[in-house]
N, C-alpha and C positions, 0 to 999 in steps of 0.2 A: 611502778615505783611511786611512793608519795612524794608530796615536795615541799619537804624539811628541810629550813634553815639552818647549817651548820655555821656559827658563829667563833666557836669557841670549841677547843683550840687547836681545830683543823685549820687555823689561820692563823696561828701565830708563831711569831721566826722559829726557829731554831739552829743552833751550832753544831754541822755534821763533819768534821775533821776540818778540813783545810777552808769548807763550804759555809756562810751563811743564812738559809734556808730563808725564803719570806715567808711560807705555807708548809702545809708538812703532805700535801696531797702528791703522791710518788707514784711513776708509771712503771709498771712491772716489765722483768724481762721478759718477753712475747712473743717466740718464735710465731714467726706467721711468712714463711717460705716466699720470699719475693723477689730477692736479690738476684740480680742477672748472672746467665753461668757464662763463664770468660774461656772455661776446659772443664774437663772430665773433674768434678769433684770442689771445682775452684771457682766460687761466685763472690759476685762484689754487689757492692752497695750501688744505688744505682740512685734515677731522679724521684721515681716512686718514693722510695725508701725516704729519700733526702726530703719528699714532700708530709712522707706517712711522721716523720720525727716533729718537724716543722708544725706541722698542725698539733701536735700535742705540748711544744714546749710551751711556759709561761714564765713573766717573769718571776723570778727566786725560787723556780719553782725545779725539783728531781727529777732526770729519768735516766732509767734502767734499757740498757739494748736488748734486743735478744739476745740469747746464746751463743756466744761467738767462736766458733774453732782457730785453738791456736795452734793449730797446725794441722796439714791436709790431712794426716792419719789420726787425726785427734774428732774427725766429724765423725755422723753418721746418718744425713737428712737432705737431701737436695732442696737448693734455692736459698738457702744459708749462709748470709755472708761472714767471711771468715778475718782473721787480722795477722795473717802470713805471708801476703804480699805488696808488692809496691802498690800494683792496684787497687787492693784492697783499703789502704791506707791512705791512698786521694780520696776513694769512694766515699770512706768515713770521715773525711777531713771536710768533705762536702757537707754531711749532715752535720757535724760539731759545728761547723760554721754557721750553719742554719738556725741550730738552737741557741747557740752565744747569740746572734740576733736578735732576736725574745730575750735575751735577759734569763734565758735558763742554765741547767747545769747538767752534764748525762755522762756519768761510765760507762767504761764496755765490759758486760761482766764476758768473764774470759772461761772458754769450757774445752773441757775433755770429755768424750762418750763414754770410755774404755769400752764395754763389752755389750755396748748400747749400738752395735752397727756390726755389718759383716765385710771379710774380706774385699768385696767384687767391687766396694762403695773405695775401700783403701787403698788401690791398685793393686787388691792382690795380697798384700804385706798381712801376717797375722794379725788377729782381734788380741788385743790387752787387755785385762784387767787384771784385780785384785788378785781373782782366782780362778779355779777353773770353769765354776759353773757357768753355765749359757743363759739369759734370759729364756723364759718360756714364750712361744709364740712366732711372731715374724714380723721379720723389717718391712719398709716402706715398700721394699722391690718385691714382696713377695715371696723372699726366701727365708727357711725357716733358720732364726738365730743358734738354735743349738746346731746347723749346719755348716757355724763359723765360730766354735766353739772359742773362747776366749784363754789363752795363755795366762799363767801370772807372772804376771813383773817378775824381771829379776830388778836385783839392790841397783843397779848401775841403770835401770831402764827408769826407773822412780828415780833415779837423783837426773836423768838427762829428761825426763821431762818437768820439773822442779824448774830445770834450767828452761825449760819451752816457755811455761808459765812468766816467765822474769823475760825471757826477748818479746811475748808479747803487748807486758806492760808498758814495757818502753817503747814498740810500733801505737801500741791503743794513747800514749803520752804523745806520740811524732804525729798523731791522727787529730788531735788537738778533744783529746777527751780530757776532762777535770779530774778523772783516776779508774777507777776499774773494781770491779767484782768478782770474787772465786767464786764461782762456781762448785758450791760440795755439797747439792740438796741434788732431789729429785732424782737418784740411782745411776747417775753419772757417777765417774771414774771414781773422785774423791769418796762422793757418797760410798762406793762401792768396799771402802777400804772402811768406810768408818761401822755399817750395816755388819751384824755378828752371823747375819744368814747366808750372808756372802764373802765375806774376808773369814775365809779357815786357811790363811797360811800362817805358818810356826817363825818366822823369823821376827825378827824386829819391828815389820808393820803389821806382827796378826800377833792374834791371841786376846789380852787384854785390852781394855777401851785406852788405855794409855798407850800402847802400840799401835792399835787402829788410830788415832788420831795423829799419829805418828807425823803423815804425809801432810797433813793439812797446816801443821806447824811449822812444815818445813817451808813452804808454798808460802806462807805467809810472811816468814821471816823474810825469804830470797824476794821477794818482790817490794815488799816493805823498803827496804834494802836499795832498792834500784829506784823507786819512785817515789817515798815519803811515806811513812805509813796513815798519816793524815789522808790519804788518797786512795787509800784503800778500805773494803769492806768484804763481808763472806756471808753468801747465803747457805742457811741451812734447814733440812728438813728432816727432824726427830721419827717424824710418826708416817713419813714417806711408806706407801704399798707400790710406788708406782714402781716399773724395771724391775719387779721381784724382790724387793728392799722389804724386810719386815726386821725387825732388832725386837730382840727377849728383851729390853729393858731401858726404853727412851730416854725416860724422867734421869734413872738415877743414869746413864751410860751420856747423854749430851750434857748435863749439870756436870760433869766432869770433862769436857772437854771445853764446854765455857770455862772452867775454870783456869782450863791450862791457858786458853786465850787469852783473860783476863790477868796471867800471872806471865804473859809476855812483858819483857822489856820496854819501855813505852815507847822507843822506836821501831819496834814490831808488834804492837798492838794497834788491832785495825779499829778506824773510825768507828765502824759498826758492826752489829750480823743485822741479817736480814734472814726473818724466822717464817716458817712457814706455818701459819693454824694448823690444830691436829684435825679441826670439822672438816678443811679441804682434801679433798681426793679425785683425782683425771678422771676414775671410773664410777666407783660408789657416790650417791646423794648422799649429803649433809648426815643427816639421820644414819643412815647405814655405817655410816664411816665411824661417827661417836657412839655410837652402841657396839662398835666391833674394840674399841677402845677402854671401854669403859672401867676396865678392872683398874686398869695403868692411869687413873684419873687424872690424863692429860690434859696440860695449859703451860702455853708460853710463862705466863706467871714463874712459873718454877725456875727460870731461866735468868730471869729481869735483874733483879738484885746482883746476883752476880760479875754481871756484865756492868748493873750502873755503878756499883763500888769501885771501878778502874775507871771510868769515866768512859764506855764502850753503849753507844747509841744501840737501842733496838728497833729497827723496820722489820712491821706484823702485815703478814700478807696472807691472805685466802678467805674468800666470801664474804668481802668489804663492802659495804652500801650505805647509803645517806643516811640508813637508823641505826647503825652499830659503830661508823669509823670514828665520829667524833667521841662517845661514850668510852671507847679502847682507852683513846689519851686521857681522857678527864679521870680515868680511873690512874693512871699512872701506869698503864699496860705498855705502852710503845713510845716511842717518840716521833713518830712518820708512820701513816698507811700507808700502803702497799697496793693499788689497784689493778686491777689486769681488766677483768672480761668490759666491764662499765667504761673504763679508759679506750678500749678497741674504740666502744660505739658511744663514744661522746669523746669528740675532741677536745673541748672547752670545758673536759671535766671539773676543773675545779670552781672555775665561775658559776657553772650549776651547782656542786654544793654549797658553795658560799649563798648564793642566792636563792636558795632552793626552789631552784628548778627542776622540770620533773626532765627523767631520763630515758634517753633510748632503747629501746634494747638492743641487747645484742645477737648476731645471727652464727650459729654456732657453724655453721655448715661449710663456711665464709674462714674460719680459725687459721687454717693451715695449707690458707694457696684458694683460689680463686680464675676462674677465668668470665671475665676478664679479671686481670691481674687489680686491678685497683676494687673492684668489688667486694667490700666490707672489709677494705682497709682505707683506703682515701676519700671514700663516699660518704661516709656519715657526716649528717650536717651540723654545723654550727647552730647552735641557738639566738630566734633572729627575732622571734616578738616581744 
């Protein structure tokens, strides 16, 4: 990495709903499997955790949790802590405590797998999703996904997990978070319903991109609703391959669901989305991923306007670095980066772009659990010369 001064205006405030930002340098949500298991399915946030947040918060400064199961049948990932228990709820009461200490601010984005996990992980209980098909491949345990094939919702199982999403707002609010994140990117559950590759049900949540987005409005109103909608935001990913997500038609099928967002009631219209680059992909390099795009001349751009006409912030996330995050803003692309990999291994991320210091790398190997457990997660150093 070279060592580019970002001055302007990865450093200057900004107003994100209830929040007022000193910098706009944001920790992404990042599972990285650490949280202690309490039972079968059921992990909490632990001192690691409480040390792994700690080290990244600053003051005025964002962060995003990882993916948090709001409910034991809503996971699919061991070492994952979740926001359905009492313990899990000191756990994170512990890390919010830690970050309010720094002078920071951190949601918990709140998630559902649906069809992202197999029975044996759920106790058993069916896999849900949108529809019936099964991801291709296999779970963490080794078993294959289409082996736990996935049910679709019925109407009552979508309106009682609507209701899941809204108890956990209000535990992620009792945990002393500043508000929370939907989770509807990445081929999770939401995702699931809004992707036209995998939502083929005929009722009221399938069919049309106004159908498909159905659940997401609903999720947003109900929790909006319970905890302010200034305290609320939604991340989304258009151009997702991952979990088998691929949609005939990004640009015009998400420009129309920002729109519905955008033409929420302004006490359910959330603070932000938080967008995910079309360049980023889990498995494809950069290159591979926008030449597989290219017909659908995808960019967040096409999104922007929309959302700043209601006065709805956009956080741009995926293959952010010291020569592209500042240029995003100054173009009038986002209003907050979005860092994940660079934030793992540089704790004191934003001091370094500010001062353009040069960066760690990061160890990829290290991503998703470690033994020892703190190994390329609380180990990266601070910057000391």
């Amino acid at each position: 990495m070279g060592s580019i001064a970002i001055t302007d205006p990865l450093f200057e405030s900004v107003r994100l709903g209830a929040l007022t930002l000193k910098h706009r340098v944001v920790l992404a949500p990042l599972t990285r499997m650490r949280a202690g298991k309490e039972s079968e399915g059921v992990y909490v946030p632990n001192e690691l955790n409480v040390e792994y947040y700690s080290q990244r918060a600053s003051e005025g400064g964002f962060m995003l949790t990882e993916a948090t199961p709001i409910s034991r049948h809503a996971a699919g990932y061991p070492g994952v802590p979740g926001i359905f228990t009492s313990s899990q709820i000191a756990g994170w009461k512990k890390v919010t405590d830690a970050v309010h200490a720094k002078g920071g601010y951190i949601y918990c984005q709140l998630w559902h797998v649906g069809r992202a996990t197999v029975s044996s992980f759920i106790e058993g209980k069916e896999v849900l999703g949108a529809s019936e098909i099964p991801i291709s491949g296999n779970a963490l345990d080794g078993s294959e996904y289409a082996a736990s094939p996935p049910r679709a919702m019925t109407i009552e199982e979508i309106q009682d997990t609507v209701k899941e999403y809204v108890s956990a707002a209000k535990r992620a609010r009792e945990a002393g978070f500043d508000g929370v994140e939907v989770h509807g990117a990445n081929g999770y559950l939401l995702d699931q319903f809004l992707h036209d590759n995998v939502n083929t049900r005929t009722d009221e949540y399938g069919g049309s991109i106004e159908k498909r987005s159905r659940i997401i409005l609903e999720v947003l109103k109900a929790v909006s609703a319970e905890i302010g909608a200034d305290r609320v935001g939604i991340r989304l990913s258009p151009y997702n391959y991952f979990q088998d997500t691929r949609d005939s038609n990004p640009n015009a099928n998400w420009l129309t669901l920002c729109s519905m967002i955008a033409g929420l009631p302004e006490e359910s219209r959330p603070a932000y989305v938080h967008m995910v680059e079309p360049r980023f992909d889990e498995v494809m390099d950069e290159a591979a991923k926008i030449d597989s795009l290219a017909s659908d001349k995808p960019s967040l751009d096409v999104f922007r306007p929309t959302l700043k006409k209601s006065g709805i912030s956009l956080l741009a996330a995926g293959s952010f670095n010291a020569e592209n995050a500042g240029s995003k803003l100054a173009a009038g692309g986002a209003d907050a980066v979005v860092f994940g990999r660079y934030f793992i291994s540089n704790p004191d991320l934003p001091r370094r772009l500010k001062e353009g210091l040069p960066l760690t790398p990061y160890d990829r190997t290290t991503f998703y659990g470690a033994d020892p457990a703190e190994k390329g997660y609380t180990d990266y150093p601070f910057y000391t010369k």
